[in-house]
C-alpha positions in Angstrom: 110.1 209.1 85.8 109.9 212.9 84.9 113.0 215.0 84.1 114.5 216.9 87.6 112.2 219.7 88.6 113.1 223.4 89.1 110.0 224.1 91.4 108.3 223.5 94.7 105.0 223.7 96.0 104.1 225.9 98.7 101.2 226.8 100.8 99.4 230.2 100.1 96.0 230.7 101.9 93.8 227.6 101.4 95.5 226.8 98.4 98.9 225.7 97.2 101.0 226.8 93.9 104.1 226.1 92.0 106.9 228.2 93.5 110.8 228.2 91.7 113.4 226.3 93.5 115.6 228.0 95.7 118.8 227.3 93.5 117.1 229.4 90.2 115.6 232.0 91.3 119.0 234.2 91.0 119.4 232.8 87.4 115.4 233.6 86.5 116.0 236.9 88.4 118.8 237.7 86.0 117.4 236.9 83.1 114.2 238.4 84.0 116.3 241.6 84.2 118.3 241.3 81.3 115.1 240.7 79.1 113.2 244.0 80.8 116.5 246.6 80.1 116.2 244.8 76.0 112.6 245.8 75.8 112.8 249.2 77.5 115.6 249.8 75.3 113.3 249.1 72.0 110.7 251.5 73.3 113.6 254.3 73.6 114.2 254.0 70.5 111.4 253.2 68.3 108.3 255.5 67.7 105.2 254.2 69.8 103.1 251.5 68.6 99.8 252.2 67.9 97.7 248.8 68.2 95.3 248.2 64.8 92.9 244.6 66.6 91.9 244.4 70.7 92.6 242.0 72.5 89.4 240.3 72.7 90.2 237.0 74.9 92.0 236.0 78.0 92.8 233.2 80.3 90.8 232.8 83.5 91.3 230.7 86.9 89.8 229.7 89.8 94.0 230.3 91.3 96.4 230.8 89.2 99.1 228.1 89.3 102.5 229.9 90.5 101.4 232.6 91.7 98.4 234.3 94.2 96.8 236.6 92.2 93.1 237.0 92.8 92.2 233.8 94.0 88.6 233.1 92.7 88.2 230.1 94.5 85.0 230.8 96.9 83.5 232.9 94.2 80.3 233.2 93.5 78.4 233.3 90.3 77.8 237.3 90.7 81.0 237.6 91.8 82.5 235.8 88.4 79.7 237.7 86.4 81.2 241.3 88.2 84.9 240.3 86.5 83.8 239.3 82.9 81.6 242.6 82.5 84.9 244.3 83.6 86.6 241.9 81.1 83.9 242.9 78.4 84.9 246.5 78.9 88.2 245.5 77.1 86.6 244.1 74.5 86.9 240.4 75.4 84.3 238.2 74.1 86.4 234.5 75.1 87.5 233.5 78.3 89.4 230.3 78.4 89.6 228.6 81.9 92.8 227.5 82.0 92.7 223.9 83.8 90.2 221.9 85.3 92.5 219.8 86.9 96.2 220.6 88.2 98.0 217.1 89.1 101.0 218.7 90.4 99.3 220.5 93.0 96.4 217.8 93.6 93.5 220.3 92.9 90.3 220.1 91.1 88.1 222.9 89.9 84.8 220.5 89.1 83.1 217.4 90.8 85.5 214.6 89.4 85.2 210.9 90.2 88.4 210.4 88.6 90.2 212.8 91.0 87.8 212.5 94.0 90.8 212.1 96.2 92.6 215.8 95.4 90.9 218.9 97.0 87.5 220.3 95.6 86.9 223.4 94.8 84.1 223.6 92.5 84.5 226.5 90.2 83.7 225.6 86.7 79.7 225.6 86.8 79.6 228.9 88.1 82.1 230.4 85.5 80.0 228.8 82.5 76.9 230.2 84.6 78.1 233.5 84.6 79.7 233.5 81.7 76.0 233.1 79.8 74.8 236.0 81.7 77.6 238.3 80.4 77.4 237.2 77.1 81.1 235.3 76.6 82.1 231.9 74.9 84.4 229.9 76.8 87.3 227.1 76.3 87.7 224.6 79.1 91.3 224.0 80.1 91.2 220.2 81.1 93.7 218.1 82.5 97.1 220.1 83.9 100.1 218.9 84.8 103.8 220.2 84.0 104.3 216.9 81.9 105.2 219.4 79.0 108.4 220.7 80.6 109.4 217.4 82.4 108.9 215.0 79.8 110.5 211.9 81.2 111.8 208.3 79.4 109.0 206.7 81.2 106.0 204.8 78.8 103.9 203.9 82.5 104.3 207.5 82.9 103.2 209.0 79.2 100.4 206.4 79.5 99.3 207.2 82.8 99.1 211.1 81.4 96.8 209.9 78.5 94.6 208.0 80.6 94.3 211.5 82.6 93.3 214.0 79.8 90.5 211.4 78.5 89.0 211.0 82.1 88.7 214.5 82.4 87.7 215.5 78.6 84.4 212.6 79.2 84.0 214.3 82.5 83.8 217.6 81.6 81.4 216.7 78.8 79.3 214.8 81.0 78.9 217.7 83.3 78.6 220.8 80.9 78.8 219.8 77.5 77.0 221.9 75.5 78.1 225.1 77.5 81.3 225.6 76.0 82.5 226.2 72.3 85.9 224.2 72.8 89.0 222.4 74.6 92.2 223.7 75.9 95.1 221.3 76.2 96.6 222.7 79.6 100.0 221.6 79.7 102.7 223.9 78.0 105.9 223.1 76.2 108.2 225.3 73.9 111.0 224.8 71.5 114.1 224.7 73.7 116.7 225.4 71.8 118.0 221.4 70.2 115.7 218.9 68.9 115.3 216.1 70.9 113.2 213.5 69.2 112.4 211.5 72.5 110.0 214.7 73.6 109.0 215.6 70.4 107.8 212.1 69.4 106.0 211.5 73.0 104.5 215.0 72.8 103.1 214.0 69.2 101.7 210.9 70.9 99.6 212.7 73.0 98.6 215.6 71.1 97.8 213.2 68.5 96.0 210.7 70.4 94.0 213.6 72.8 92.8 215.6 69.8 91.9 212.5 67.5 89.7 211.1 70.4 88.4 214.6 71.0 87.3 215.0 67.5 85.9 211.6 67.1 83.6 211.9 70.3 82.5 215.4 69.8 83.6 216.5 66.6 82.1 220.2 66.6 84.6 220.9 69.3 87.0 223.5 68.8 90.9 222.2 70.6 93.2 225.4 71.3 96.6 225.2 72.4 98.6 227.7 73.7 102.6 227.0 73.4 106.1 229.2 75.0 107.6 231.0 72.7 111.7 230.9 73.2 114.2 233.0 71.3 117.7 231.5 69.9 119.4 232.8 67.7 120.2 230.4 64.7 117.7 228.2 65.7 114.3 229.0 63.8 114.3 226.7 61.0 115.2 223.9 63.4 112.0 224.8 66.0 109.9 224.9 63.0 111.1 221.0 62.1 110.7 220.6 65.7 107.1 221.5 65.8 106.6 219.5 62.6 107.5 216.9 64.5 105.2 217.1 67.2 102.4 218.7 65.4 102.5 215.8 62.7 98.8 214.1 62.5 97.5 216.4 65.4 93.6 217.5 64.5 94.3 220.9 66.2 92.1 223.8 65.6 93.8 226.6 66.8 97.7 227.7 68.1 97.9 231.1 70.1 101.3 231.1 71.0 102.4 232.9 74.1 104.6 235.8 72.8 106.7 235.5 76.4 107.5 238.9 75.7 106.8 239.2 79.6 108.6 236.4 80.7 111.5 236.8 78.9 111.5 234.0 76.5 112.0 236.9 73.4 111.9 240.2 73.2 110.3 242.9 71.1 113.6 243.2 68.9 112.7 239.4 67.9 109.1 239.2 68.1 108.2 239.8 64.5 110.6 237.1 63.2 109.1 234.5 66.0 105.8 235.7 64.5 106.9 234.8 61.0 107.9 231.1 62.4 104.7 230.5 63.9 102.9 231.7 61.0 104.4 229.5 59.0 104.3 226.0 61.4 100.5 227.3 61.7 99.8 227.8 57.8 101.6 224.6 57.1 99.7 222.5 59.0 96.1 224.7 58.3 95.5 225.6 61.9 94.2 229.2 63.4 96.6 231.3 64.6 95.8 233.9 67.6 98.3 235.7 69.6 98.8 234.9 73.1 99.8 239.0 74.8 101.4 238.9 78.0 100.4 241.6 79.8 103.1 241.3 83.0 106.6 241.8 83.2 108.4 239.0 85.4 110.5 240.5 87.9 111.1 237.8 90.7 110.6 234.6 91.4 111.0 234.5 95.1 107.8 236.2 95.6 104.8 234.9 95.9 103.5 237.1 93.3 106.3 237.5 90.7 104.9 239.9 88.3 103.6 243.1 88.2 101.4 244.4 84.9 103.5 245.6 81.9 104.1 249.0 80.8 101.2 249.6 77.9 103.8 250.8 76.0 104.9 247.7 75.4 101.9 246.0 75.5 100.9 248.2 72.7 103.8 246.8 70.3 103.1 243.1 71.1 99.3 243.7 70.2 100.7 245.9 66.8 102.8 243.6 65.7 100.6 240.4 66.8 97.9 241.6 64.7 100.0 241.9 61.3 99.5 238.0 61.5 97.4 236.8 63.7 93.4 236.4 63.4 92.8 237.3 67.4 94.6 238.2 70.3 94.2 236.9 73.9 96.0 236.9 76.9 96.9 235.6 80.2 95.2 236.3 83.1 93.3 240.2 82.4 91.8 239.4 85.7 94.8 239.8 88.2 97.0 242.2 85.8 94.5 245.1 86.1 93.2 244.6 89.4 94.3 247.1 91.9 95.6 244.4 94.3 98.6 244.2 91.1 99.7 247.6 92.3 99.6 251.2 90.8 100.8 249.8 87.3 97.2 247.5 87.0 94.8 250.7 86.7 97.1 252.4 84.0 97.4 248.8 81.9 93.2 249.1 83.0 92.7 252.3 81.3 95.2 251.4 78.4 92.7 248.3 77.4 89.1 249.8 78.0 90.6 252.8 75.2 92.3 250.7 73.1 88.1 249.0 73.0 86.7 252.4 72.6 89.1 253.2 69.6 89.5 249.9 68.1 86.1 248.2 68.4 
């Protein structure tokens, strides 16, 4: 069985997401809090950043998974080809489509036999359609599930997770291979702060087993992950033997940690030594490294959408120091974070990323 869950799953329109539990949301709340004061505090007193590389990349979904965003789910082709020529006025050139799948929340995003029981909605055709027509290369996020975080002592339960990315990396290939440049593995995980050898050894076994059948069947294929980054003090050499561990024998191509300056898993007074440790798992194990920008600032988890888009300001030291060591910078979600529908703070974020193109590109 997994580990005890801290979320539920609520109804929102015709969809569903993954909400936080009623007994953390004053905890995340706080510490959502604490984290914001820490990184307004480092723009007081440090001169502004001025970012050197654009971020030229960014998740996309059909819904995002814990929150409502801009649903995409009834879009068109026209209507997907409308966003990434907004996206392309950022600079992007990659979108990566964050999961094909979601187990959790028993939704599919393609036509797939293996998970012909959860609800359709067939998305992914017409975001590689119109990604061709704008001009943008695009990852596949495949199977999803939350197995990352609740990694239980259960081998019926690890296999079973297996057995679920290969069904859906064939699937995917059968469909639209050839109209992609590479796999995402969906499911995140981070460093939490004590080894524990259990996880890290399971989470080898799949990385290991999903990449090494990935690169055997379609060996061109480029595999992207896209790990939490989380702060502690005293603790760095210890998450880099901890991601030796489950990196060991993984064919990965390329790590773009999330910086989780936005979600308070570090802050900017810590984010250029959290960059030096992923350099180093990265260069020790000769795989890419990009930069995963968030571009929201949590603020509460009892709403249904818990973020709003950050201040550039901060955005603009994240991207400055991300690109003293990293080879490309991406982000989550560009779609929702300068949409109006995000509030007032989306067109200024907007306007930050179209001149940050202009002057950087």
């Amino acid at each position: 069985m997994a580990a005890k869950k801290n979320w539920k799953i609520i109804n929102v329109d015709d969809f569903v997401i993954f909400k936080a539990s009623d007994d953390i949301i004053e905890e995340a709340n706080a510490r959502y809090a604490e984290a914001n004061e820490i990184n307004r505090k480092f723009m007081e007193t440090h001169a502004p950043a001025v970012p050197a590389m654009p971020i030229t990349g960014t998740f996309i979904c059909a819904q995002p998974p814990n929150y409502r965003g801009v649903p995409m789910l009834h879009a068109s082709v026209e209507d997907w080809a409308e966003k990434f020529r907004l996206l392309k006025s950022f600079g992007v050139d990659t979108v990566i489509y964050q999961a094909a799948v979601w187990n959790e929340l028993e939704t599919v995003y393609y036509p797939s036999k293996r998970f012909a029981s959860y609800r359709l909605f067939d998305s992914i055709g017409k975001v590689l359609t119109a990604a061709e027509q704008v001009g943008l290369q695009v990852f596949l996020g495949a199977y999803g599930s939350v197995s990352g975080w609740c990694m239980g002592k259960d081998p019926a339960y690890v296999e079973q997770e297996k057995q679920n990315h290969f069904a859906v990396q064939d699937e995917l290939f059968e469909l639209y291979g050839g109209q992609f440049k590479g796999i995402y593995f969906a499911p995140e995980t981070a460093y939490r702060g004590e080894r524990d050898l259990y996880t890290e050894k399971t989470l080898n076994s799949i990385y290991r087993d999903f990449c090494g059948r990935l690169k055997k069947l379609h060996p061109g294929c480029e595999i992207l992950m896209s790990p939490a980054t989380k702060y502690y003090q005293g603790k760095l050499d210890e998450m880099i033997e901890s991601w030796d561990t489950i990196l060991e024998g993984v064919q990965l191509d390329i790590m773009a940690p999330q910086d989780s300056i936005g979600c308070c898993g570090s802050t900017l007074d810590h984010q250029v030594e959290m960059f030096k440790v992923w350099r180093r798992i990265c260069d020790d194990r000769k795989i890419r490294f990009w930069s995963n920008v968030e571009l929201f600032e949590c603020r509460d988890c009892s709403q249904i959408n818990s973020a709003v888009p950050a201040d550039p300001r901060r955005v603009a030291h994240q991207m400055r120091n991300a690109a003293e060591v990293a080879e490309k910078l991406i982000s989550w979600e560009m779609v929702y974070f300068t949409d109006d529908s995000a509030g007032p703070r989306a067109k200024v974020l907007r306007d930050f990323l179209q001149q940050c193109n202009a002057r950087l590109r």
